[in-house]
PyMOL Python script that loads the backbone (N, CA, C, O; Angstrom):
from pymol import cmd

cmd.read_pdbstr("""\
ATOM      1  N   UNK A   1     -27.935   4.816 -46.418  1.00  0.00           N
ATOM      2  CA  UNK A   1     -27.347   4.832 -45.097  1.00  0.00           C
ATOM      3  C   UNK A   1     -26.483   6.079 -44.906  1.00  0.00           C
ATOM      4  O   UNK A   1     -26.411   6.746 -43.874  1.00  0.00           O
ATOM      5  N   UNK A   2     -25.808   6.303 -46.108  1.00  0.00           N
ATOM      6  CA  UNK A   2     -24.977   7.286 -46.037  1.00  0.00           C
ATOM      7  C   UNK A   2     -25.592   9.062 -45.687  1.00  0.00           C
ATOM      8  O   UNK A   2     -25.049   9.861 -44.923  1.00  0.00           O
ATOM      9  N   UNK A   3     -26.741   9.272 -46.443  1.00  0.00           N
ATOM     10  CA  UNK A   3     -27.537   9.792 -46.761  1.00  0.00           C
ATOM     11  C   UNK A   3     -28.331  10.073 -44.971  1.00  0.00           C
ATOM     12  O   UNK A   3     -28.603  11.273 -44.936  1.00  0.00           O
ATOM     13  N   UNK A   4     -28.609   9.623 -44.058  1.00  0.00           N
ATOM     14  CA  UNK A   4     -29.260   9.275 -43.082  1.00  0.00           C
ATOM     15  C   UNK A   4     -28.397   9.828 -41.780  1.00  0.00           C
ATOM     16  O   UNK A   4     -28.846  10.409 -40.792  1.00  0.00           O
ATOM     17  N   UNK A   5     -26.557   9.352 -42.176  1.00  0.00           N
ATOM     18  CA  UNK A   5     -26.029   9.404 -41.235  1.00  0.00           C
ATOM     19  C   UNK A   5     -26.124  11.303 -41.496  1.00  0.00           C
ATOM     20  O   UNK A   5     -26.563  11.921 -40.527  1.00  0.00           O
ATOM     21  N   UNK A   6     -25.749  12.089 -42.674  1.00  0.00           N
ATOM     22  CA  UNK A   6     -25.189  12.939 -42.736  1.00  0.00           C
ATOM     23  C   UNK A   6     -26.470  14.041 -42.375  1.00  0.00           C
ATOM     24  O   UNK A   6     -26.320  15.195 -41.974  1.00  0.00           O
ATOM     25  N   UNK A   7     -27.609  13.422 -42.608  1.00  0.00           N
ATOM     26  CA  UNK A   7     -28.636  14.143 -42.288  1.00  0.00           C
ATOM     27  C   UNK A   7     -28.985  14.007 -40.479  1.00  0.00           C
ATOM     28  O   UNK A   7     -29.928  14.619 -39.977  1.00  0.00           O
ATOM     29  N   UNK A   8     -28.319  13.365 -39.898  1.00  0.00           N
ATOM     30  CA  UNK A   8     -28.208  13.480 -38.893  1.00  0.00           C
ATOM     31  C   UNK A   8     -27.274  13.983 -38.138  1.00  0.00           C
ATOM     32  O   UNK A   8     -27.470  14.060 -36.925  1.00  0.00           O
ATOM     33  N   UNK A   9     -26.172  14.387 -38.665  1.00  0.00           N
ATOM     34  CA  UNK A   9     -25.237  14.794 -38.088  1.00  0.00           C
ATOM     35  C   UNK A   9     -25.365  16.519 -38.605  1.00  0.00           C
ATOM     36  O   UNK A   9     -24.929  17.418 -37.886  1.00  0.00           O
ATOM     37  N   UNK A  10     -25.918  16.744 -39.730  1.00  0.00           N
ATOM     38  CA  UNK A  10     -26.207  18.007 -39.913  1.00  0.00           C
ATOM     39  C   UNK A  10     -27.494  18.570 -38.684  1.00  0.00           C
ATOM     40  O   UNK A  10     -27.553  19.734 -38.288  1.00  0.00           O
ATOM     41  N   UNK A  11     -28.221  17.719 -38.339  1.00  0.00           N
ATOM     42  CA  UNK A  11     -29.021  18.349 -37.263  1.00  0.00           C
ATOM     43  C   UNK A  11     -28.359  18.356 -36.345  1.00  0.00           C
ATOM     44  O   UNK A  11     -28.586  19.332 -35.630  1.00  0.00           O
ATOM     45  N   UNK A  12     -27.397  17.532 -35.890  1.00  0.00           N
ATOM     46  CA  UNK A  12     -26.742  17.766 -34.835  1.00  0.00           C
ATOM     47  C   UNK A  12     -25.808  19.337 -34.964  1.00  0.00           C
ATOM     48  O   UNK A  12     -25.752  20.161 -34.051  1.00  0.00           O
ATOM     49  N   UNK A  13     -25.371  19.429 -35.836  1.00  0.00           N
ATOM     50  CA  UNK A  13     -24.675  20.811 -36.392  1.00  0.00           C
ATOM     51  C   UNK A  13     -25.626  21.950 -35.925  1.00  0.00           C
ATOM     52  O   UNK A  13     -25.458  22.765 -35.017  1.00  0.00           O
ATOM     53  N   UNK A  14     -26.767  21.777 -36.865  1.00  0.00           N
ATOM     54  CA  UNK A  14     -27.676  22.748 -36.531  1.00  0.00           C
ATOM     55  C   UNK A  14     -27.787  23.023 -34.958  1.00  0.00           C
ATOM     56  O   UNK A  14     -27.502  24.112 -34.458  1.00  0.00           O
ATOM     57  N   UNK A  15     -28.095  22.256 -34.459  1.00  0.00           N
ATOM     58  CA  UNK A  15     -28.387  22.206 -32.962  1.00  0.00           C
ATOM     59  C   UNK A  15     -27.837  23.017 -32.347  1.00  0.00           C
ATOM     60  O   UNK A  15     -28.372  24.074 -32.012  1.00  0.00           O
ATOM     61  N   UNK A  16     -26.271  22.587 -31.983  1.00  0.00           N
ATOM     62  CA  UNK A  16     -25.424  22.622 -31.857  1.00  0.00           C
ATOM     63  C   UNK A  16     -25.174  24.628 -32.060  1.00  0.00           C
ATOM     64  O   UNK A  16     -24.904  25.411 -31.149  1.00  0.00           O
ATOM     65  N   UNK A  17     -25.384  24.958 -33.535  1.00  0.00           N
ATOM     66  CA  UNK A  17     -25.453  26.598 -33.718  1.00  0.00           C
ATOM     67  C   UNK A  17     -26.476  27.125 -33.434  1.00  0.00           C
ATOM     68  O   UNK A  17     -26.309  28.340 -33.539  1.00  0.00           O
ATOM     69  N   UNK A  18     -27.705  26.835 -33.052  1.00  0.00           N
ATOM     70  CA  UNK A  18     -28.644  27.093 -32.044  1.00  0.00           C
ATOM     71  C   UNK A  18     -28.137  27.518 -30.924  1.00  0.00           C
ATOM     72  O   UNK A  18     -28.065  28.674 -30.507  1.00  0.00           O
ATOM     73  N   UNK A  19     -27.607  26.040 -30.205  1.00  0.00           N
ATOM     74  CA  UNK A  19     -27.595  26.508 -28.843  1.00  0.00           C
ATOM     75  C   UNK A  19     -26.484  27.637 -28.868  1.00  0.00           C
ATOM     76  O   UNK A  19     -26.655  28.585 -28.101  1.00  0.00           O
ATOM     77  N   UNK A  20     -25.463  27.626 -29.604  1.00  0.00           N
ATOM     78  CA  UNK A  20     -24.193  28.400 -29.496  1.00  0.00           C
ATOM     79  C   UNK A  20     -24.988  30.275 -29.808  1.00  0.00           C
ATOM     80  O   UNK A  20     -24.589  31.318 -29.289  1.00  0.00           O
ATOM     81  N   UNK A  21     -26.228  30.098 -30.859  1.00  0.00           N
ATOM     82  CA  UNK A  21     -26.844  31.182 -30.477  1.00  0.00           C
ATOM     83  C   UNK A  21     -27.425  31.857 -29.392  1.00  0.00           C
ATOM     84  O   UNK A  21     -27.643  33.032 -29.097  1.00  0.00           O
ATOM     85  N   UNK A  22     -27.578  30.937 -28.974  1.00  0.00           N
ATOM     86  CA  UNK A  22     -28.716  31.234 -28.028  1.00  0.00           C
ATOM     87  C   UNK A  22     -27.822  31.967 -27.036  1.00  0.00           C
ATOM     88  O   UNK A  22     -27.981  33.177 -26.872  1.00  0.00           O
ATOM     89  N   UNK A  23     -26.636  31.107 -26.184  1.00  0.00           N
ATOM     90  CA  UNK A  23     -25.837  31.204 -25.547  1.00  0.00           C
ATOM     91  C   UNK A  23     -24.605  32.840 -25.777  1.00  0.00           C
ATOM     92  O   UNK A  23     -24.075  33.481 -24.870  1.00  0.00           O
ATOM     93  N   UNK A  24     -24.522  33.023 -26.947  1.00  0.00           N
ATOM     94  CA  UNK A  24     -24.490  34.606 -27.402  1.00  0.00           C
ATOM     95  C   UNK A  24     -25.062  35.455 -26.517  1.00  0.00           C
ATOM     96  O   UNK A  24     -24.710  36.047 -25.497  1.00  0.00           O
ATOM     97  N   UNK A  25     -26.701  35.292 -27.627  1.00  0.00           N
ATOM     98  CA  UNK A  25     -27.619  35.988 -26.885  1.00  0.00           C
ATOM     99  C   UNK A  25     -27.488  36.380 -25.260  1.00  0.00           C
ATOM    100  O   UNK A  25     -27.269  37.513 -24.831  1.00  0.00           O
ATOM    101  N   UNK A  26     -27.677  35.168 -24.464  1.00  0.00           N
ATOM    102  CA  UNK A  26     -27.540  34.849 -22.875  1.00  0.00           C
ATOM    103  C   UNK A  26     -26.499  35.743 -22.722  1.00  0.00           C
ATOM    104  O   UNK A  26     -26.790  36.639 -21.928  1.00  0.00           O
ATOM    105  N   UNK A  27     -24.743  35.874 -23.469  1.00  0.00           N
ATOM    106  CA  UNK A  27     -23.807  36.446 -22.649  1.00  0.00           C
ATOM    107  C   UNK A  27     -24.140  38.189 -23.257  1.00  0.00           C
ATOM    108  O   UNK A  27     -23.632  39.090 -22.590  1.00  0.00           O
ATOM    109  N   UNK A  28     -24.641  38.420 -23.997  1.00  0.00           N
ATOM    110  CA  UNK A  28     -24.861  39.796 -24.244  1.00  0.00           C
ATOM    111  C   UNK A  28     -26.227  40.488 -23.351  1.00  0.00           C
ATOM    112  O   UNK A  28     -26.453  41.653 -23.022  1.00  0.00           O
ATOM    113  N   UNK A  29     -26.739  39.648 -23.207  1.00  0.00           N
ATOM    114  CA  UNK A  29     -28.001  40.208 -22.465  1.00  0.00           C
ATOM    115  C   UNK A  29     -27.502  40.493 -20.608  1.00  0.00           C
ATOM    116  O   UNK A  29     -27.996  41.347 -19.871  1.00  0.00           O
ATOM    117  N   UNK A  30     -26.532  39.596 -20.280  1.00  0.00           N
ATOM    118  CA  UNK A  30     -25.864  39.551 -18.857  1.00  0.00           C
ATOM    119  C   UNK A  30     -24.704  40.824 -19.263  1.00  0.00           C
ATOM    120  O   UNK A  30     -24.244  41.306 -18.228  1.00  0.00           O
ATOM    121  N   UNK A  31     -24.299  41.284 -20.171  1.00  0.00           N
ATOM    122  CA  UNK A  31     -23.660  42.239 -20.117  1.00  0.00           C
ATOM    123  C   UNK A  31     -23.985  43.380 -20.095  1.00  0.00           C
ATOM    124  O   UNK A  31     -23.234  44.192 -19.554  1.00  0.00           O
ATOM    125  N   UNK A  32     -25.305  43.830 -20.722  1.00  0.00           N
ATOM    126  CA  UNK A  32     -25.954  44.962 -20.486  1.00  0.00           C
ATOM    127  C   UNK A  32     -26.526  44.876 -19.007  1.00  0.00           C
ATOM    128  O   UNK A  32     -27.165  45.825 -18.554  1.00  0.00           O
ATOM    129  N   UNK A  33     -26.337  43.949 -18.400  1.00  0.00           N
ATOM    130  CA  UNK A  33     -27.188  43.828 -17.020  1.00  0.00           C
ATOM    131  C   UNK A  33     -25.808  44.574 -16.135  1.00  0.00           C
ATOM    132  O   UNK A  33     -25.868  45.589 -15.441  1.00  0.00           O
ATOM    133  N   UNK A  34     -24.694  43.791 -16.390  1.00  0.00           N
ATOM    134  CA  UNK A  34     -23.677  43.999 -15.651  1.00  0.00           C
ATOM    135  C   UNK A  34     -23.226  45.672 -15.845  1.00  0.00           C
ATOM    136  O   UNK A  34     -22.768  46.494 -15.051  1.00  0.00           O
ATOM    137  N   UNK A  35     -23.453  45.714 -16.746  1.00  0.00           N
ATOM    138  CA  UNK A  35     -23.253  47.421 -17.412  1.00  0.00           C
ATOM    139  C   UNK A  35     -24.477  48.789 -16.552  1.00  0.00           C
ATOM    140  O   UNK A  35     -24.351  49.967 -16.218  1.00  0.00           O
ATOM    141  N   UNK A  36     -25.627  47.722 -16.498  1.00  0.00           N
ATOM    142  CA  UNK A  36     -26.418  48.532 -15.229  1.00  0.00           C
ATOM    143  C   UNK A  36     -26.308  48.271 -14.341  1.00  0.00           C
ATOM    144  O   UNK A  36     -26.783  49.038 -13.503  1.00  0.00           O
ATOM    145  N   UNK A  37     -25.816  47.383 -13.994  1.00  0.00           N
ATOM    146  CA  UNK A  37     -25.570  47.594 -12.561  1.00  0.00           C
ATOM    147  C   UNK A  37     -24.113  48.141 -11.837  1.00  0.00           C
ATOM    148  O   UNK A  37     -23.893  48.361 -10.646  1.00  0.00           O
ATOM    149  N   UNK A  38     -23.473  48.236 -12.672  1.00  0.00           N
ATOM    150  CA  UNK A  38     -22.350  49.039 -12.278  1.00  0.00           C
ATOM    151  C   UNK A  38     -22.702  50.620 -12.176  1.00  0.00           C
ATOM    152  O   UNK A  38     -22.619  51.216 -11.102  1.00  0.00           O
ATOM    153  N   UNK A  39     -23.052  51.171 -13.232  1.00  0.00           N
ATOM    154  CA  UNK A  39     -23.731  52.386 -13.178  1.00  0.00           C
ATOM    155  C   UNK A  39     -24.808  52.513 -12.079  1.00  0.00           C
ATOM    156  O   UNK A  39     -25.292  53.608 -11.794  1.00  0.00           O
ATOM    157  N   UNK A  40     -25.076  51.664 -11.626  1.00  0.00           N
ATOM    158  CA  UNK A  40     -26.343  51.530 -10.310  1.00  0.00           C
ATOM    159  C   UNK A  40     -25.279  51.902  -9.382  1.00  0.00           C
ATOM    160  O   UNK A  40     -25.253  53.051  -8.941  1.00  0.00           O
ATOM    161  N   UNK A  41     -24.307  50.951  -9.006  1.00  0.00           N
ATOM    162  CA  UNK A  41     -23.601  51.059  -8.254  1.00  0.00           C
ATOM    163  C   UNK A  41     -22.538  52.414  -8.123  1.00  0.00           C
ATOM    164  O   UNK A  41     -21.955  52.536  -7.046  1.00  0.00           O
ATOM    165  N   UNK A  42     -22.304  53.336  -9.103  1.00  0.00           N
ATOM    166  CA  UNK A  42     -21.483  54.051  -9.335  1.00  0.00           C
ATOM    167  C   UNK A  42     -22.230  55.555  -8.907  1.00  0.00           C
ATOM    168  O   UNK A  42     -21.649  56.522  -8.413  1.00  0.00           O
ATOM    169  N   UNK A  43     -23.536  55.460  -9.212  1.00  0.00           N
ATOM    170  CA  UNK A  43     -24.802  56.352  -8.445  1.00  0.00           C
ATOM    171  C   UNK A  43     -24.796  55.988  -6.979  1.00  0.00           C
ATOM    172  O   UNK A  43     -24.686  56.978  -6.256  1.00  0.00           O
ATOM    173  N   UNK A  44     -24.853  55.238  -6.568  1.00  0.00           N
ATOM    174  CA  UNK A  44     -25.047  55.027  -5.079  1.00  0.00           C
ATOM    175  C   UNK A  44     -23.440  55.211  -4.302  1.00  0.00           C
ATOM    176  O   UNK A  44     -23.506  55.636  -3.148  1.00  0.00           O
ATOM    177  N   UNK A  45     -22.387  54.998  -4.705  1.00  0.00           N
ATOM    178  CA  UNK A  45     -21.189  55.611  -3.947  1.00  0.00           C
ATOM    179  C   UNK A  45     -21.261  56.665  -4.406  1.00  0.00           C
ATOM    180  O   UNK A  45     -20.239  57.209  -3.989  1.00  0.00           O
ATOM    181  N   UNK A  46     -21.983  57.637  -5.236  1.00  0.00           N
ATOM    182  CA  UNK A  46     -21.782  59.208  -5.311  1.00  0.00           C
ATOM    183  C   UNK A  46     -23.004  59.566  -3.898  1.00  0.00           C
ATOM    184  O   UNK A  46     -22.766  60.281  -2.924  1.00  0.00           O
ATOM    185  N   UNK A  47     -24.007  58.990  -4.125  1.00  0.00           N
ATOM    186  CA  UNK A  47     -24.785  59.683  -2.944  1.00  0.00           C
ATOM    187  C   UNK A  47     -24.293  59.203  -1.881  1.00  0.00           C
ATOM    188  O   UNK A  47     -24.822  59.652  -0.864  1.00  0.00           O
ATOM    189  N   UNK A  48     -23.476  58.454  -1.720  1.00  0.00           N
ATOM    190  CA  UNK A  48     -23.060  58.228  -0.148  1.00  0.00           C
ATOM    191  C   UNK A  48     -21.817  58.948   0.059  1.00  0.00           C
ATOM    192  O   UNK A  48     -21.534  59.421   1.159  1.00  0.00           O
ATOM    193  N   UNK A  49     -20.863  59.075  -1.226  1.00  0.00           N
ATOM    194  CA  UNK A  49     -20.183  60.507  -0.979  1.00  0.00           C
ATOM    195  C   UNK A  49     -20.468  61.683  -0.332  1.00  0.00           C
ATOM    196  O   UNK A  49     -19.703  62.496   0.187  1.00  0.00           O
ATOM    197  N   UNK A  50     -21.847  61.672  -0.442  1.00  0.00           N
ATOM    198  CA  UNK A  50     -22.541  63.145  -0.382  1.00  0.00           C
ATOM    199  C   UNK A  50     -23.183  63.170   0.835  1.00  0.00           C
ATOM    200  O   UNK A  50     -23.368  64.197   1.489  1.00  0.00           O
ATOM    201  N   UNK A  51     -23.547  61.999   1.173  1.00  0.00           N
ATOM    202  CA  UNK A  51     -24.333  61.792   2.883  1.00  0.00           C
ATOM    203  C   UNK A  51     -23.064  61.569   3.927  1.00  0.00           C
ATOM    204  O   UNK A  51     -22.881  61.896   5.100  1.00  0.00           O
ATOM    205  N   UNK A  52     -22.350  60.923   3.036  1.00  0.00           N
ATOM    206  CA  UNK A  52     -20.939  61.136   4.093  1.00  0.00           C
ATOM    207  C   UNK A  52     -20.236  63.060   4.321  1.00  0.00           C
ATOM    208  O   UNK A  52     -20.349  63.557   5.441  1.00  0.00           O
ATOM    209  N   UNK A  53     -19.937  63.445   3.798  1.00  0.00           N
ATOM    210  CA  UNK A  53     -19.893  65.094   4.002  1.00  0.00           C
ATOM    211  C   UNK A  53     -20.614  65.700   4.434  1.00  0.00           C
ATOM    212  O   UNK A  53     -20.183  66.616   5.134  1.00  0.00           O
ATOM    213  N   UNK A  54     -22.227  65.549   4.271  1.00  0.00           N
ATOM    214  CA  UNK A  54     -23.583  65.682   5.000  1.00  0.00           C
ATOM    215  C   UNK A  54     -22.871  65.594   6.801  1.00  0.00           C
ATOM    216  O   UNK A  54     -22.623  66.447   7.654  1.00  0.00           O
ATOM    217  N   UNK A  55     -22.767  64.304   6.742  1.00  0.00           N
ATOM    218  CA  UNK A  55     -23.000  64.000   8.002  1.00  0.00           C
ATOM    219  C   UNK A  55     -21.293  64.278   8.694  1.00  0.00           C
ATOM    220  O   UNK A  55     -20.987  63.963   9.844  1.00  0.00           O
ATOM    221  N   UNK A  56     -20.691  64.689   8.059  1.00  0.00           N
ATOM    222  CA  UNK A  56     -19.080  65.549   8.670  1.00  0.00           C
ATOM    223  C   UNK A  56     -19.767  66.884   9.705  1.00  0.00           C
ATOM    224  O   UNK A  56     -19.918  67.196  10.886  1.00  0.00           O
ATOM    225  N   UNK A  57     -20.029  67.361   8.335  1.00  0.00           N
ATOM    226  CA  UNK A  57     -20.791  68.913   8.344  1.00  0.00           C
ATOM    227  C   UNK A  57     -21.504  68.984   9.724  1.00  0.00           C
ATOM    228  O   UNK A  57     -21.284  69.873  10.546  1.00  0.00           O
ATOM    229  N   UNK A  58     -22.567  67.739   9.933  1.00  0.00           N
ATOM    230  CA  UNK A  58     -23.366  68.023  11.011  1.00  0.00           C
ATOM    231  C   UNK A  58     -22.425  67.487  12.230  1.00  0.00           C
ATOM    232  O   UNK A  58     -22.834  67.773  13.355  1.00  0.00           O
ATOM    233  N   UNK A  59     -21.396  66.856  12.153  1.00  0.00           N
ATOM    234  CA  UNK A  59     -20.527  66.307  13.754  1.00  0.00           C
ATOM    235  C   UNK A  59     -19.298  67.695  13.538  1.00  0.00           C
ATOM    236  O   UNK A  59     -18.422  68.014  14.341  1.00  0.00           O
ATOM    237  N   UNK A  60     -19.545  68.210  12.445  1.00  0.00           N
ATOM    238  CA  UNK A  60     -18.421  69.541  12.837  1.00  0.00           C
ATOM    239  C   UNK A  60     -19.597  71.221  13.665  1.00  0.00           C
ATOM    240  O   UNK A  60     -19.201  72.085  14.448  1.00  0.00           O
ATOM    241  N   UNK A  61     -20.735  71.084  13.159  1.00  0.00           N
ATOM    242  CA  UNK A  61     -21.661  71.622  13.885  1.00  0.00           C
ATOM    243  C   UNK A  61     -21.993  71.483  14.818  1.00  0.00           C
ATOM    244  O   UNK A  61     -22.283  72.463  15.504  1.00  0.00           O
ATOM    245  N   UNK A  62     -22.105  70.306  15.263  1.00  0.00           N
ATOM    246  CA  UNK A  62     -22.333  69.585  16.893  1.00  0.00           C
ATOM    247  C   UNK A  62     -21.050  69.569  17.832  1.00  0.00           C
ATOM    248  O   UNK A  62     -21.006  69.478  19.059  1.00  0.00           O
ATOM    249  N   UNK A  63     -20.226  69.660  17.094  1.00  0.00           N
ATOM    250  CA  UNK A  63     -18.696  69.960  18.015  1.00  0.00           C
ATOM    251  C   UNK A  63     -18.638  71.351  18.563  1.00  0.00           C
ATOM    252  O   UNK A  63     -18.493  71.541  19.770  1.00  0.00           O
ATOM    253  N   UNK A  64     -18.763  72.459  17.585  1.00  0.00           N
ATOM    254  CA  UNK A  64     -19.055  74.095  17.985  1.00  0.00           C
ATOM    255  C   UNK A  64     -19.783  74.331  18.705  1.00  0.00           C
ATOM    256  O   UNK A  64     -19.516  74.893  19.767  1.00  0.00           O
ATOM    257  N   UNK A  65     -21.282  73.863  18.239  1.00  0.00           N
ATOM    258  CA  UNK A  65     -22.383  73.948  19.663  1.00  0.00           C
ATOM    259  C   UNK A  65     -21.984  73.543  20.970  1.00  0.00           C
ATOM    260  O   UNK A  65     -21.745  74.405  21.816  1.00  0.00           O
ATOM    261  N   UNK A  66     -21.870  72.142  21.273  1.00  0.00           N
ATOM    262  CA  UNK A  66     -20.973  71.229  22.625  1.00  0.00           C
ATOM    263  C   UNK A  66     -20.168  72.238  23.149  1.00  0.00           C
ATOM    264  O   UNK A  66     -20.339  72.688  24.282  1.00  0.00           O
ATOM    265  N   UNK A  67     -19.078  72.713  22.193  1.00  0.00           N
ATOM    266  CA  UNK A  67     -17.922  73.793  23.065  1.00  0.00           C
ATOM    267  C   UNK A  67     -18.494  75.082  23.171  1.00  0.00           C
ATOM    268  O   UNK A  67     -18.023  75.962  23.890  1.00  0.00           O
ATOM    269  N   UNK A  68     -19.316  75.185  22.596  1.00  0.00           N
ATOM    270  CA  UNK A  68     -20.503  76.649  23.552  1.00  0.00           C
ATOM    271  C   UNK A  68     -21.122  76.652  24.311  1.00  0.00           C
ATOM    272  O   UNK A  68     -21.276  77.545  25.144  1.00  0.00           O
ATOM    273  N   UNK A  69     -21.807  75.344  24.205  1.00  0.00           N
ATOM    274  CA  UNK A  69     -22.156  74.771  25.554  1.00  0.00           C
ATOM    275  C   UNK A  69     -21.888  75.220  26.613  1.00  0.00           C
ATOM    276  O   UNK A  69     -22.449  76.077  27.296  1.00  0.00           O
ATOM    277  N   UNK A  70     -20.275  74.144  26.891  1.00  0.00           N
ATOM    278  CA  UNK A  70     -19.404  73.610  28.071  1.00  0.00           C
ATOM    279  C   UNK A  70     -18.986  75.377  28.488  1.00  0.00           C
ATOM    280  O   UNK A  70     -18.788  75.848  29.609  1.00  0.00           O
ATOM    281  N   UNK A  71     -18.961  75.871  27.537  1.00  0.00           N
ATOM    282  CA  UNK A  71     -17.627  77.817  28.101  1.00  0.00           C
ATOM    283  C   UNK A  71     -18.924  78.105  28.251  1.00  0.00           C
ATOM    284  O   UNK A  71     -18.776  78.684  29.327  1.00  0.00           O
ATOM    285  N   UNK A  72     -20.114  78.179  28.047  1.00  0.00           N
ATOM    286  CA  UNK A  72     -21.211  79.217  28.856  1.00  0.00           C
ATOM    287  C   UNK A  72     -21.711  78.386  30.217  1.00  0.00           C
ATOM    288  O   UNK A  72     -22.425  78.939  31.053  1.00  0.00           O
ATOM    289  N   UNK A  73     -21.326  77.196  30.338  1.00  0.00           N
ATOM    290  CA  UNK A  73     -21.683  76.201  31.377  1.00  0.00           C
ATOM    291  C   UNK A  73     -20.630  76.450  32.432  1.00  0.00           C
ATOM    292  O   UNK A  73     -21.106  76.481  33.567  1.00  0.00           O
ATOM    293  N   UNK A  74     -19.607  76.595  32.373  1.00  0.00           N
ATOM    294  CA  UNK A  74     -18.485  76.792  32.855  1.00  0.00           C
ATOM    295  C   UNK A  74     -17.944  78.256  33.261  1.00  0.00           C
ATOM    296  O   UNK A  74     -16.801  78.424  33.687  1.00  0.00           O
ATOM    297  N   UNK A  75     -18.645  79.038  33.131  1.00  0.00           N
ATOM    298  CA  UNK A  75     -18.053  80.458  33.508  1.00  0.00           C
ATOM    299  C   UNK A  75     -18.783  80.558  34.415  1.00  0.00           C
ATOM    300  O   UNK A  75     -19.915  80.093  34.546  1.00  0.00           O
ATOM    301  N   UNK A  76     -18.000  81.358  35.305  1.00  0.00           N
ATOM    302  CA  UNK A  76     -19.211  81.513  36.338  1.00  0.00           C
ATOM    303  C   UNK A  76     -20.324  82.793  36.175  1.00  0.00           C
ATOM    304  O   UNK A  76     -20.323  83.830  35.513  1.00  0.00           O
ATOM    305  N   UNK A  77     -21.312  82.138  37.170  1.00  0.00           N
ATOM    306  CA  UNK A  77     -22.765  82.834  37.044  1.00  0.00           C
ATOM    307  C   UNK A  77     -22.476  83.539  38.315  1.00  0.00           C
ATOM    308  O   UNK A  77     -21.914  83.039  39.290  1.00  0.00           O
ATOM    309  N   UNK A  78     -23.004  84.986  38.183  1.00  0.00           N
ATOM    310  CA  UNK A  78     -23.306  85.761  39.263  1.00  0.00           C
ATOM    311  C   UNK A  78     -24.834  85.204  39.675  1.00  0.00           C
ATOM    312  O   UNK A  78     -25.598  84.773  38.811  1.00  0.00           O
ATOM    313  N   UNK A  79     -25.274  85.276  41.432  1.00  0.00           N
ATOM    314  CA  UNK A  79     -26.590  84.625  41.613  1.00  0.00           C
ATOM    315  C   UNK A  79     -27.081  85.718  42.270  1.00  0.00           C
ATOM    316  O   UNK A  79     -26.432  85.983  43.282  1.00  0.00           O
ATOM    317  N   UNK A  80     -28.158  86.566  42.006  1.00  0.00           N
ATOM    318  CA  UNK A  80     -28.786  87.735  43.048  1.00  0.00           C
ATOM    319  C   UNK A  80     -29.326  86.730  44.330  1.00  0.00           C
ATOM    320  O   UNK A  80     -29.799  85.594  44.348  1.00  0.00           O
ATOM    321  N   UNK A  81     -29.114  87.412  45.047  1.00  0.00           N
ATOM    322  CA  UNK A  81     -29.985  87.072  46.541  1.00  0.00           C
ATOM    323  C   UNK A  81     -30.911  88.109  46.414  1.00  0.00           C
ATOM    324  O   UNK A  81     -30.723  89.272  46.054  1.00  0.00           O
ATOM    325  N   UNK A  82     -32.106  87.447  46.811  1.00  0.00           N
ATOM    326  CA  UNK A  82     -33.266  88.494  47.535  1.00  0.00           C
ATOM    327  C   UNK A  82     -33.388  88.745  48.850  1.00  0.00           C
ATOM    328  O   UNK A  82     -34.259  89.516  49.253  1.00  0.00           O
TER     329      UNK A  82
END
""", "prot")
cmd.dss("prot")
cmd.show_as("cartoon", "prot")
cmd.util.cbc("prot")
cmd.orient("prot")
């Protein structure tokens, strides 16, 4: 009897460091995930760094043009008569 219980409670042990393996495994494998995807994420606020200045660049270009615009729109035109 004695013999029966302990052999059962050693599988339960076993088990038991199974699953606790396994569950290792599981948190190391979610950490290399988390580890790429931060670096995913750390790439994508650099290119949007970069599309953000992009797109400064082009509303500071479109501001110069507009006010060349408006002063050649705005001066006056001599008109020939025929």
């Amino acid at each position: 009897m004695l013999l029966n219980e302990f052999l059962k409670d050693h599988r339960k042990v076993e088990e038991q460091e199974r699953k606790m393996s396994e569950h290792s495994r599981k948190a190391q494998e979610q950490e290399a995930t988390i580890a790429e995807l931060k670096a995913s994420v750390g790439q994508q606020q650099k290119g949007i760094e970069v599309l953000t200045a992009q797109l400064k660049e082009q509303v500071a270009q479109i501001q110069k043009i507009s006010a060349r615009f408006e002063v050649s729109n705005s001066a006056p035109q001599a008109v020939s008569q025929r």
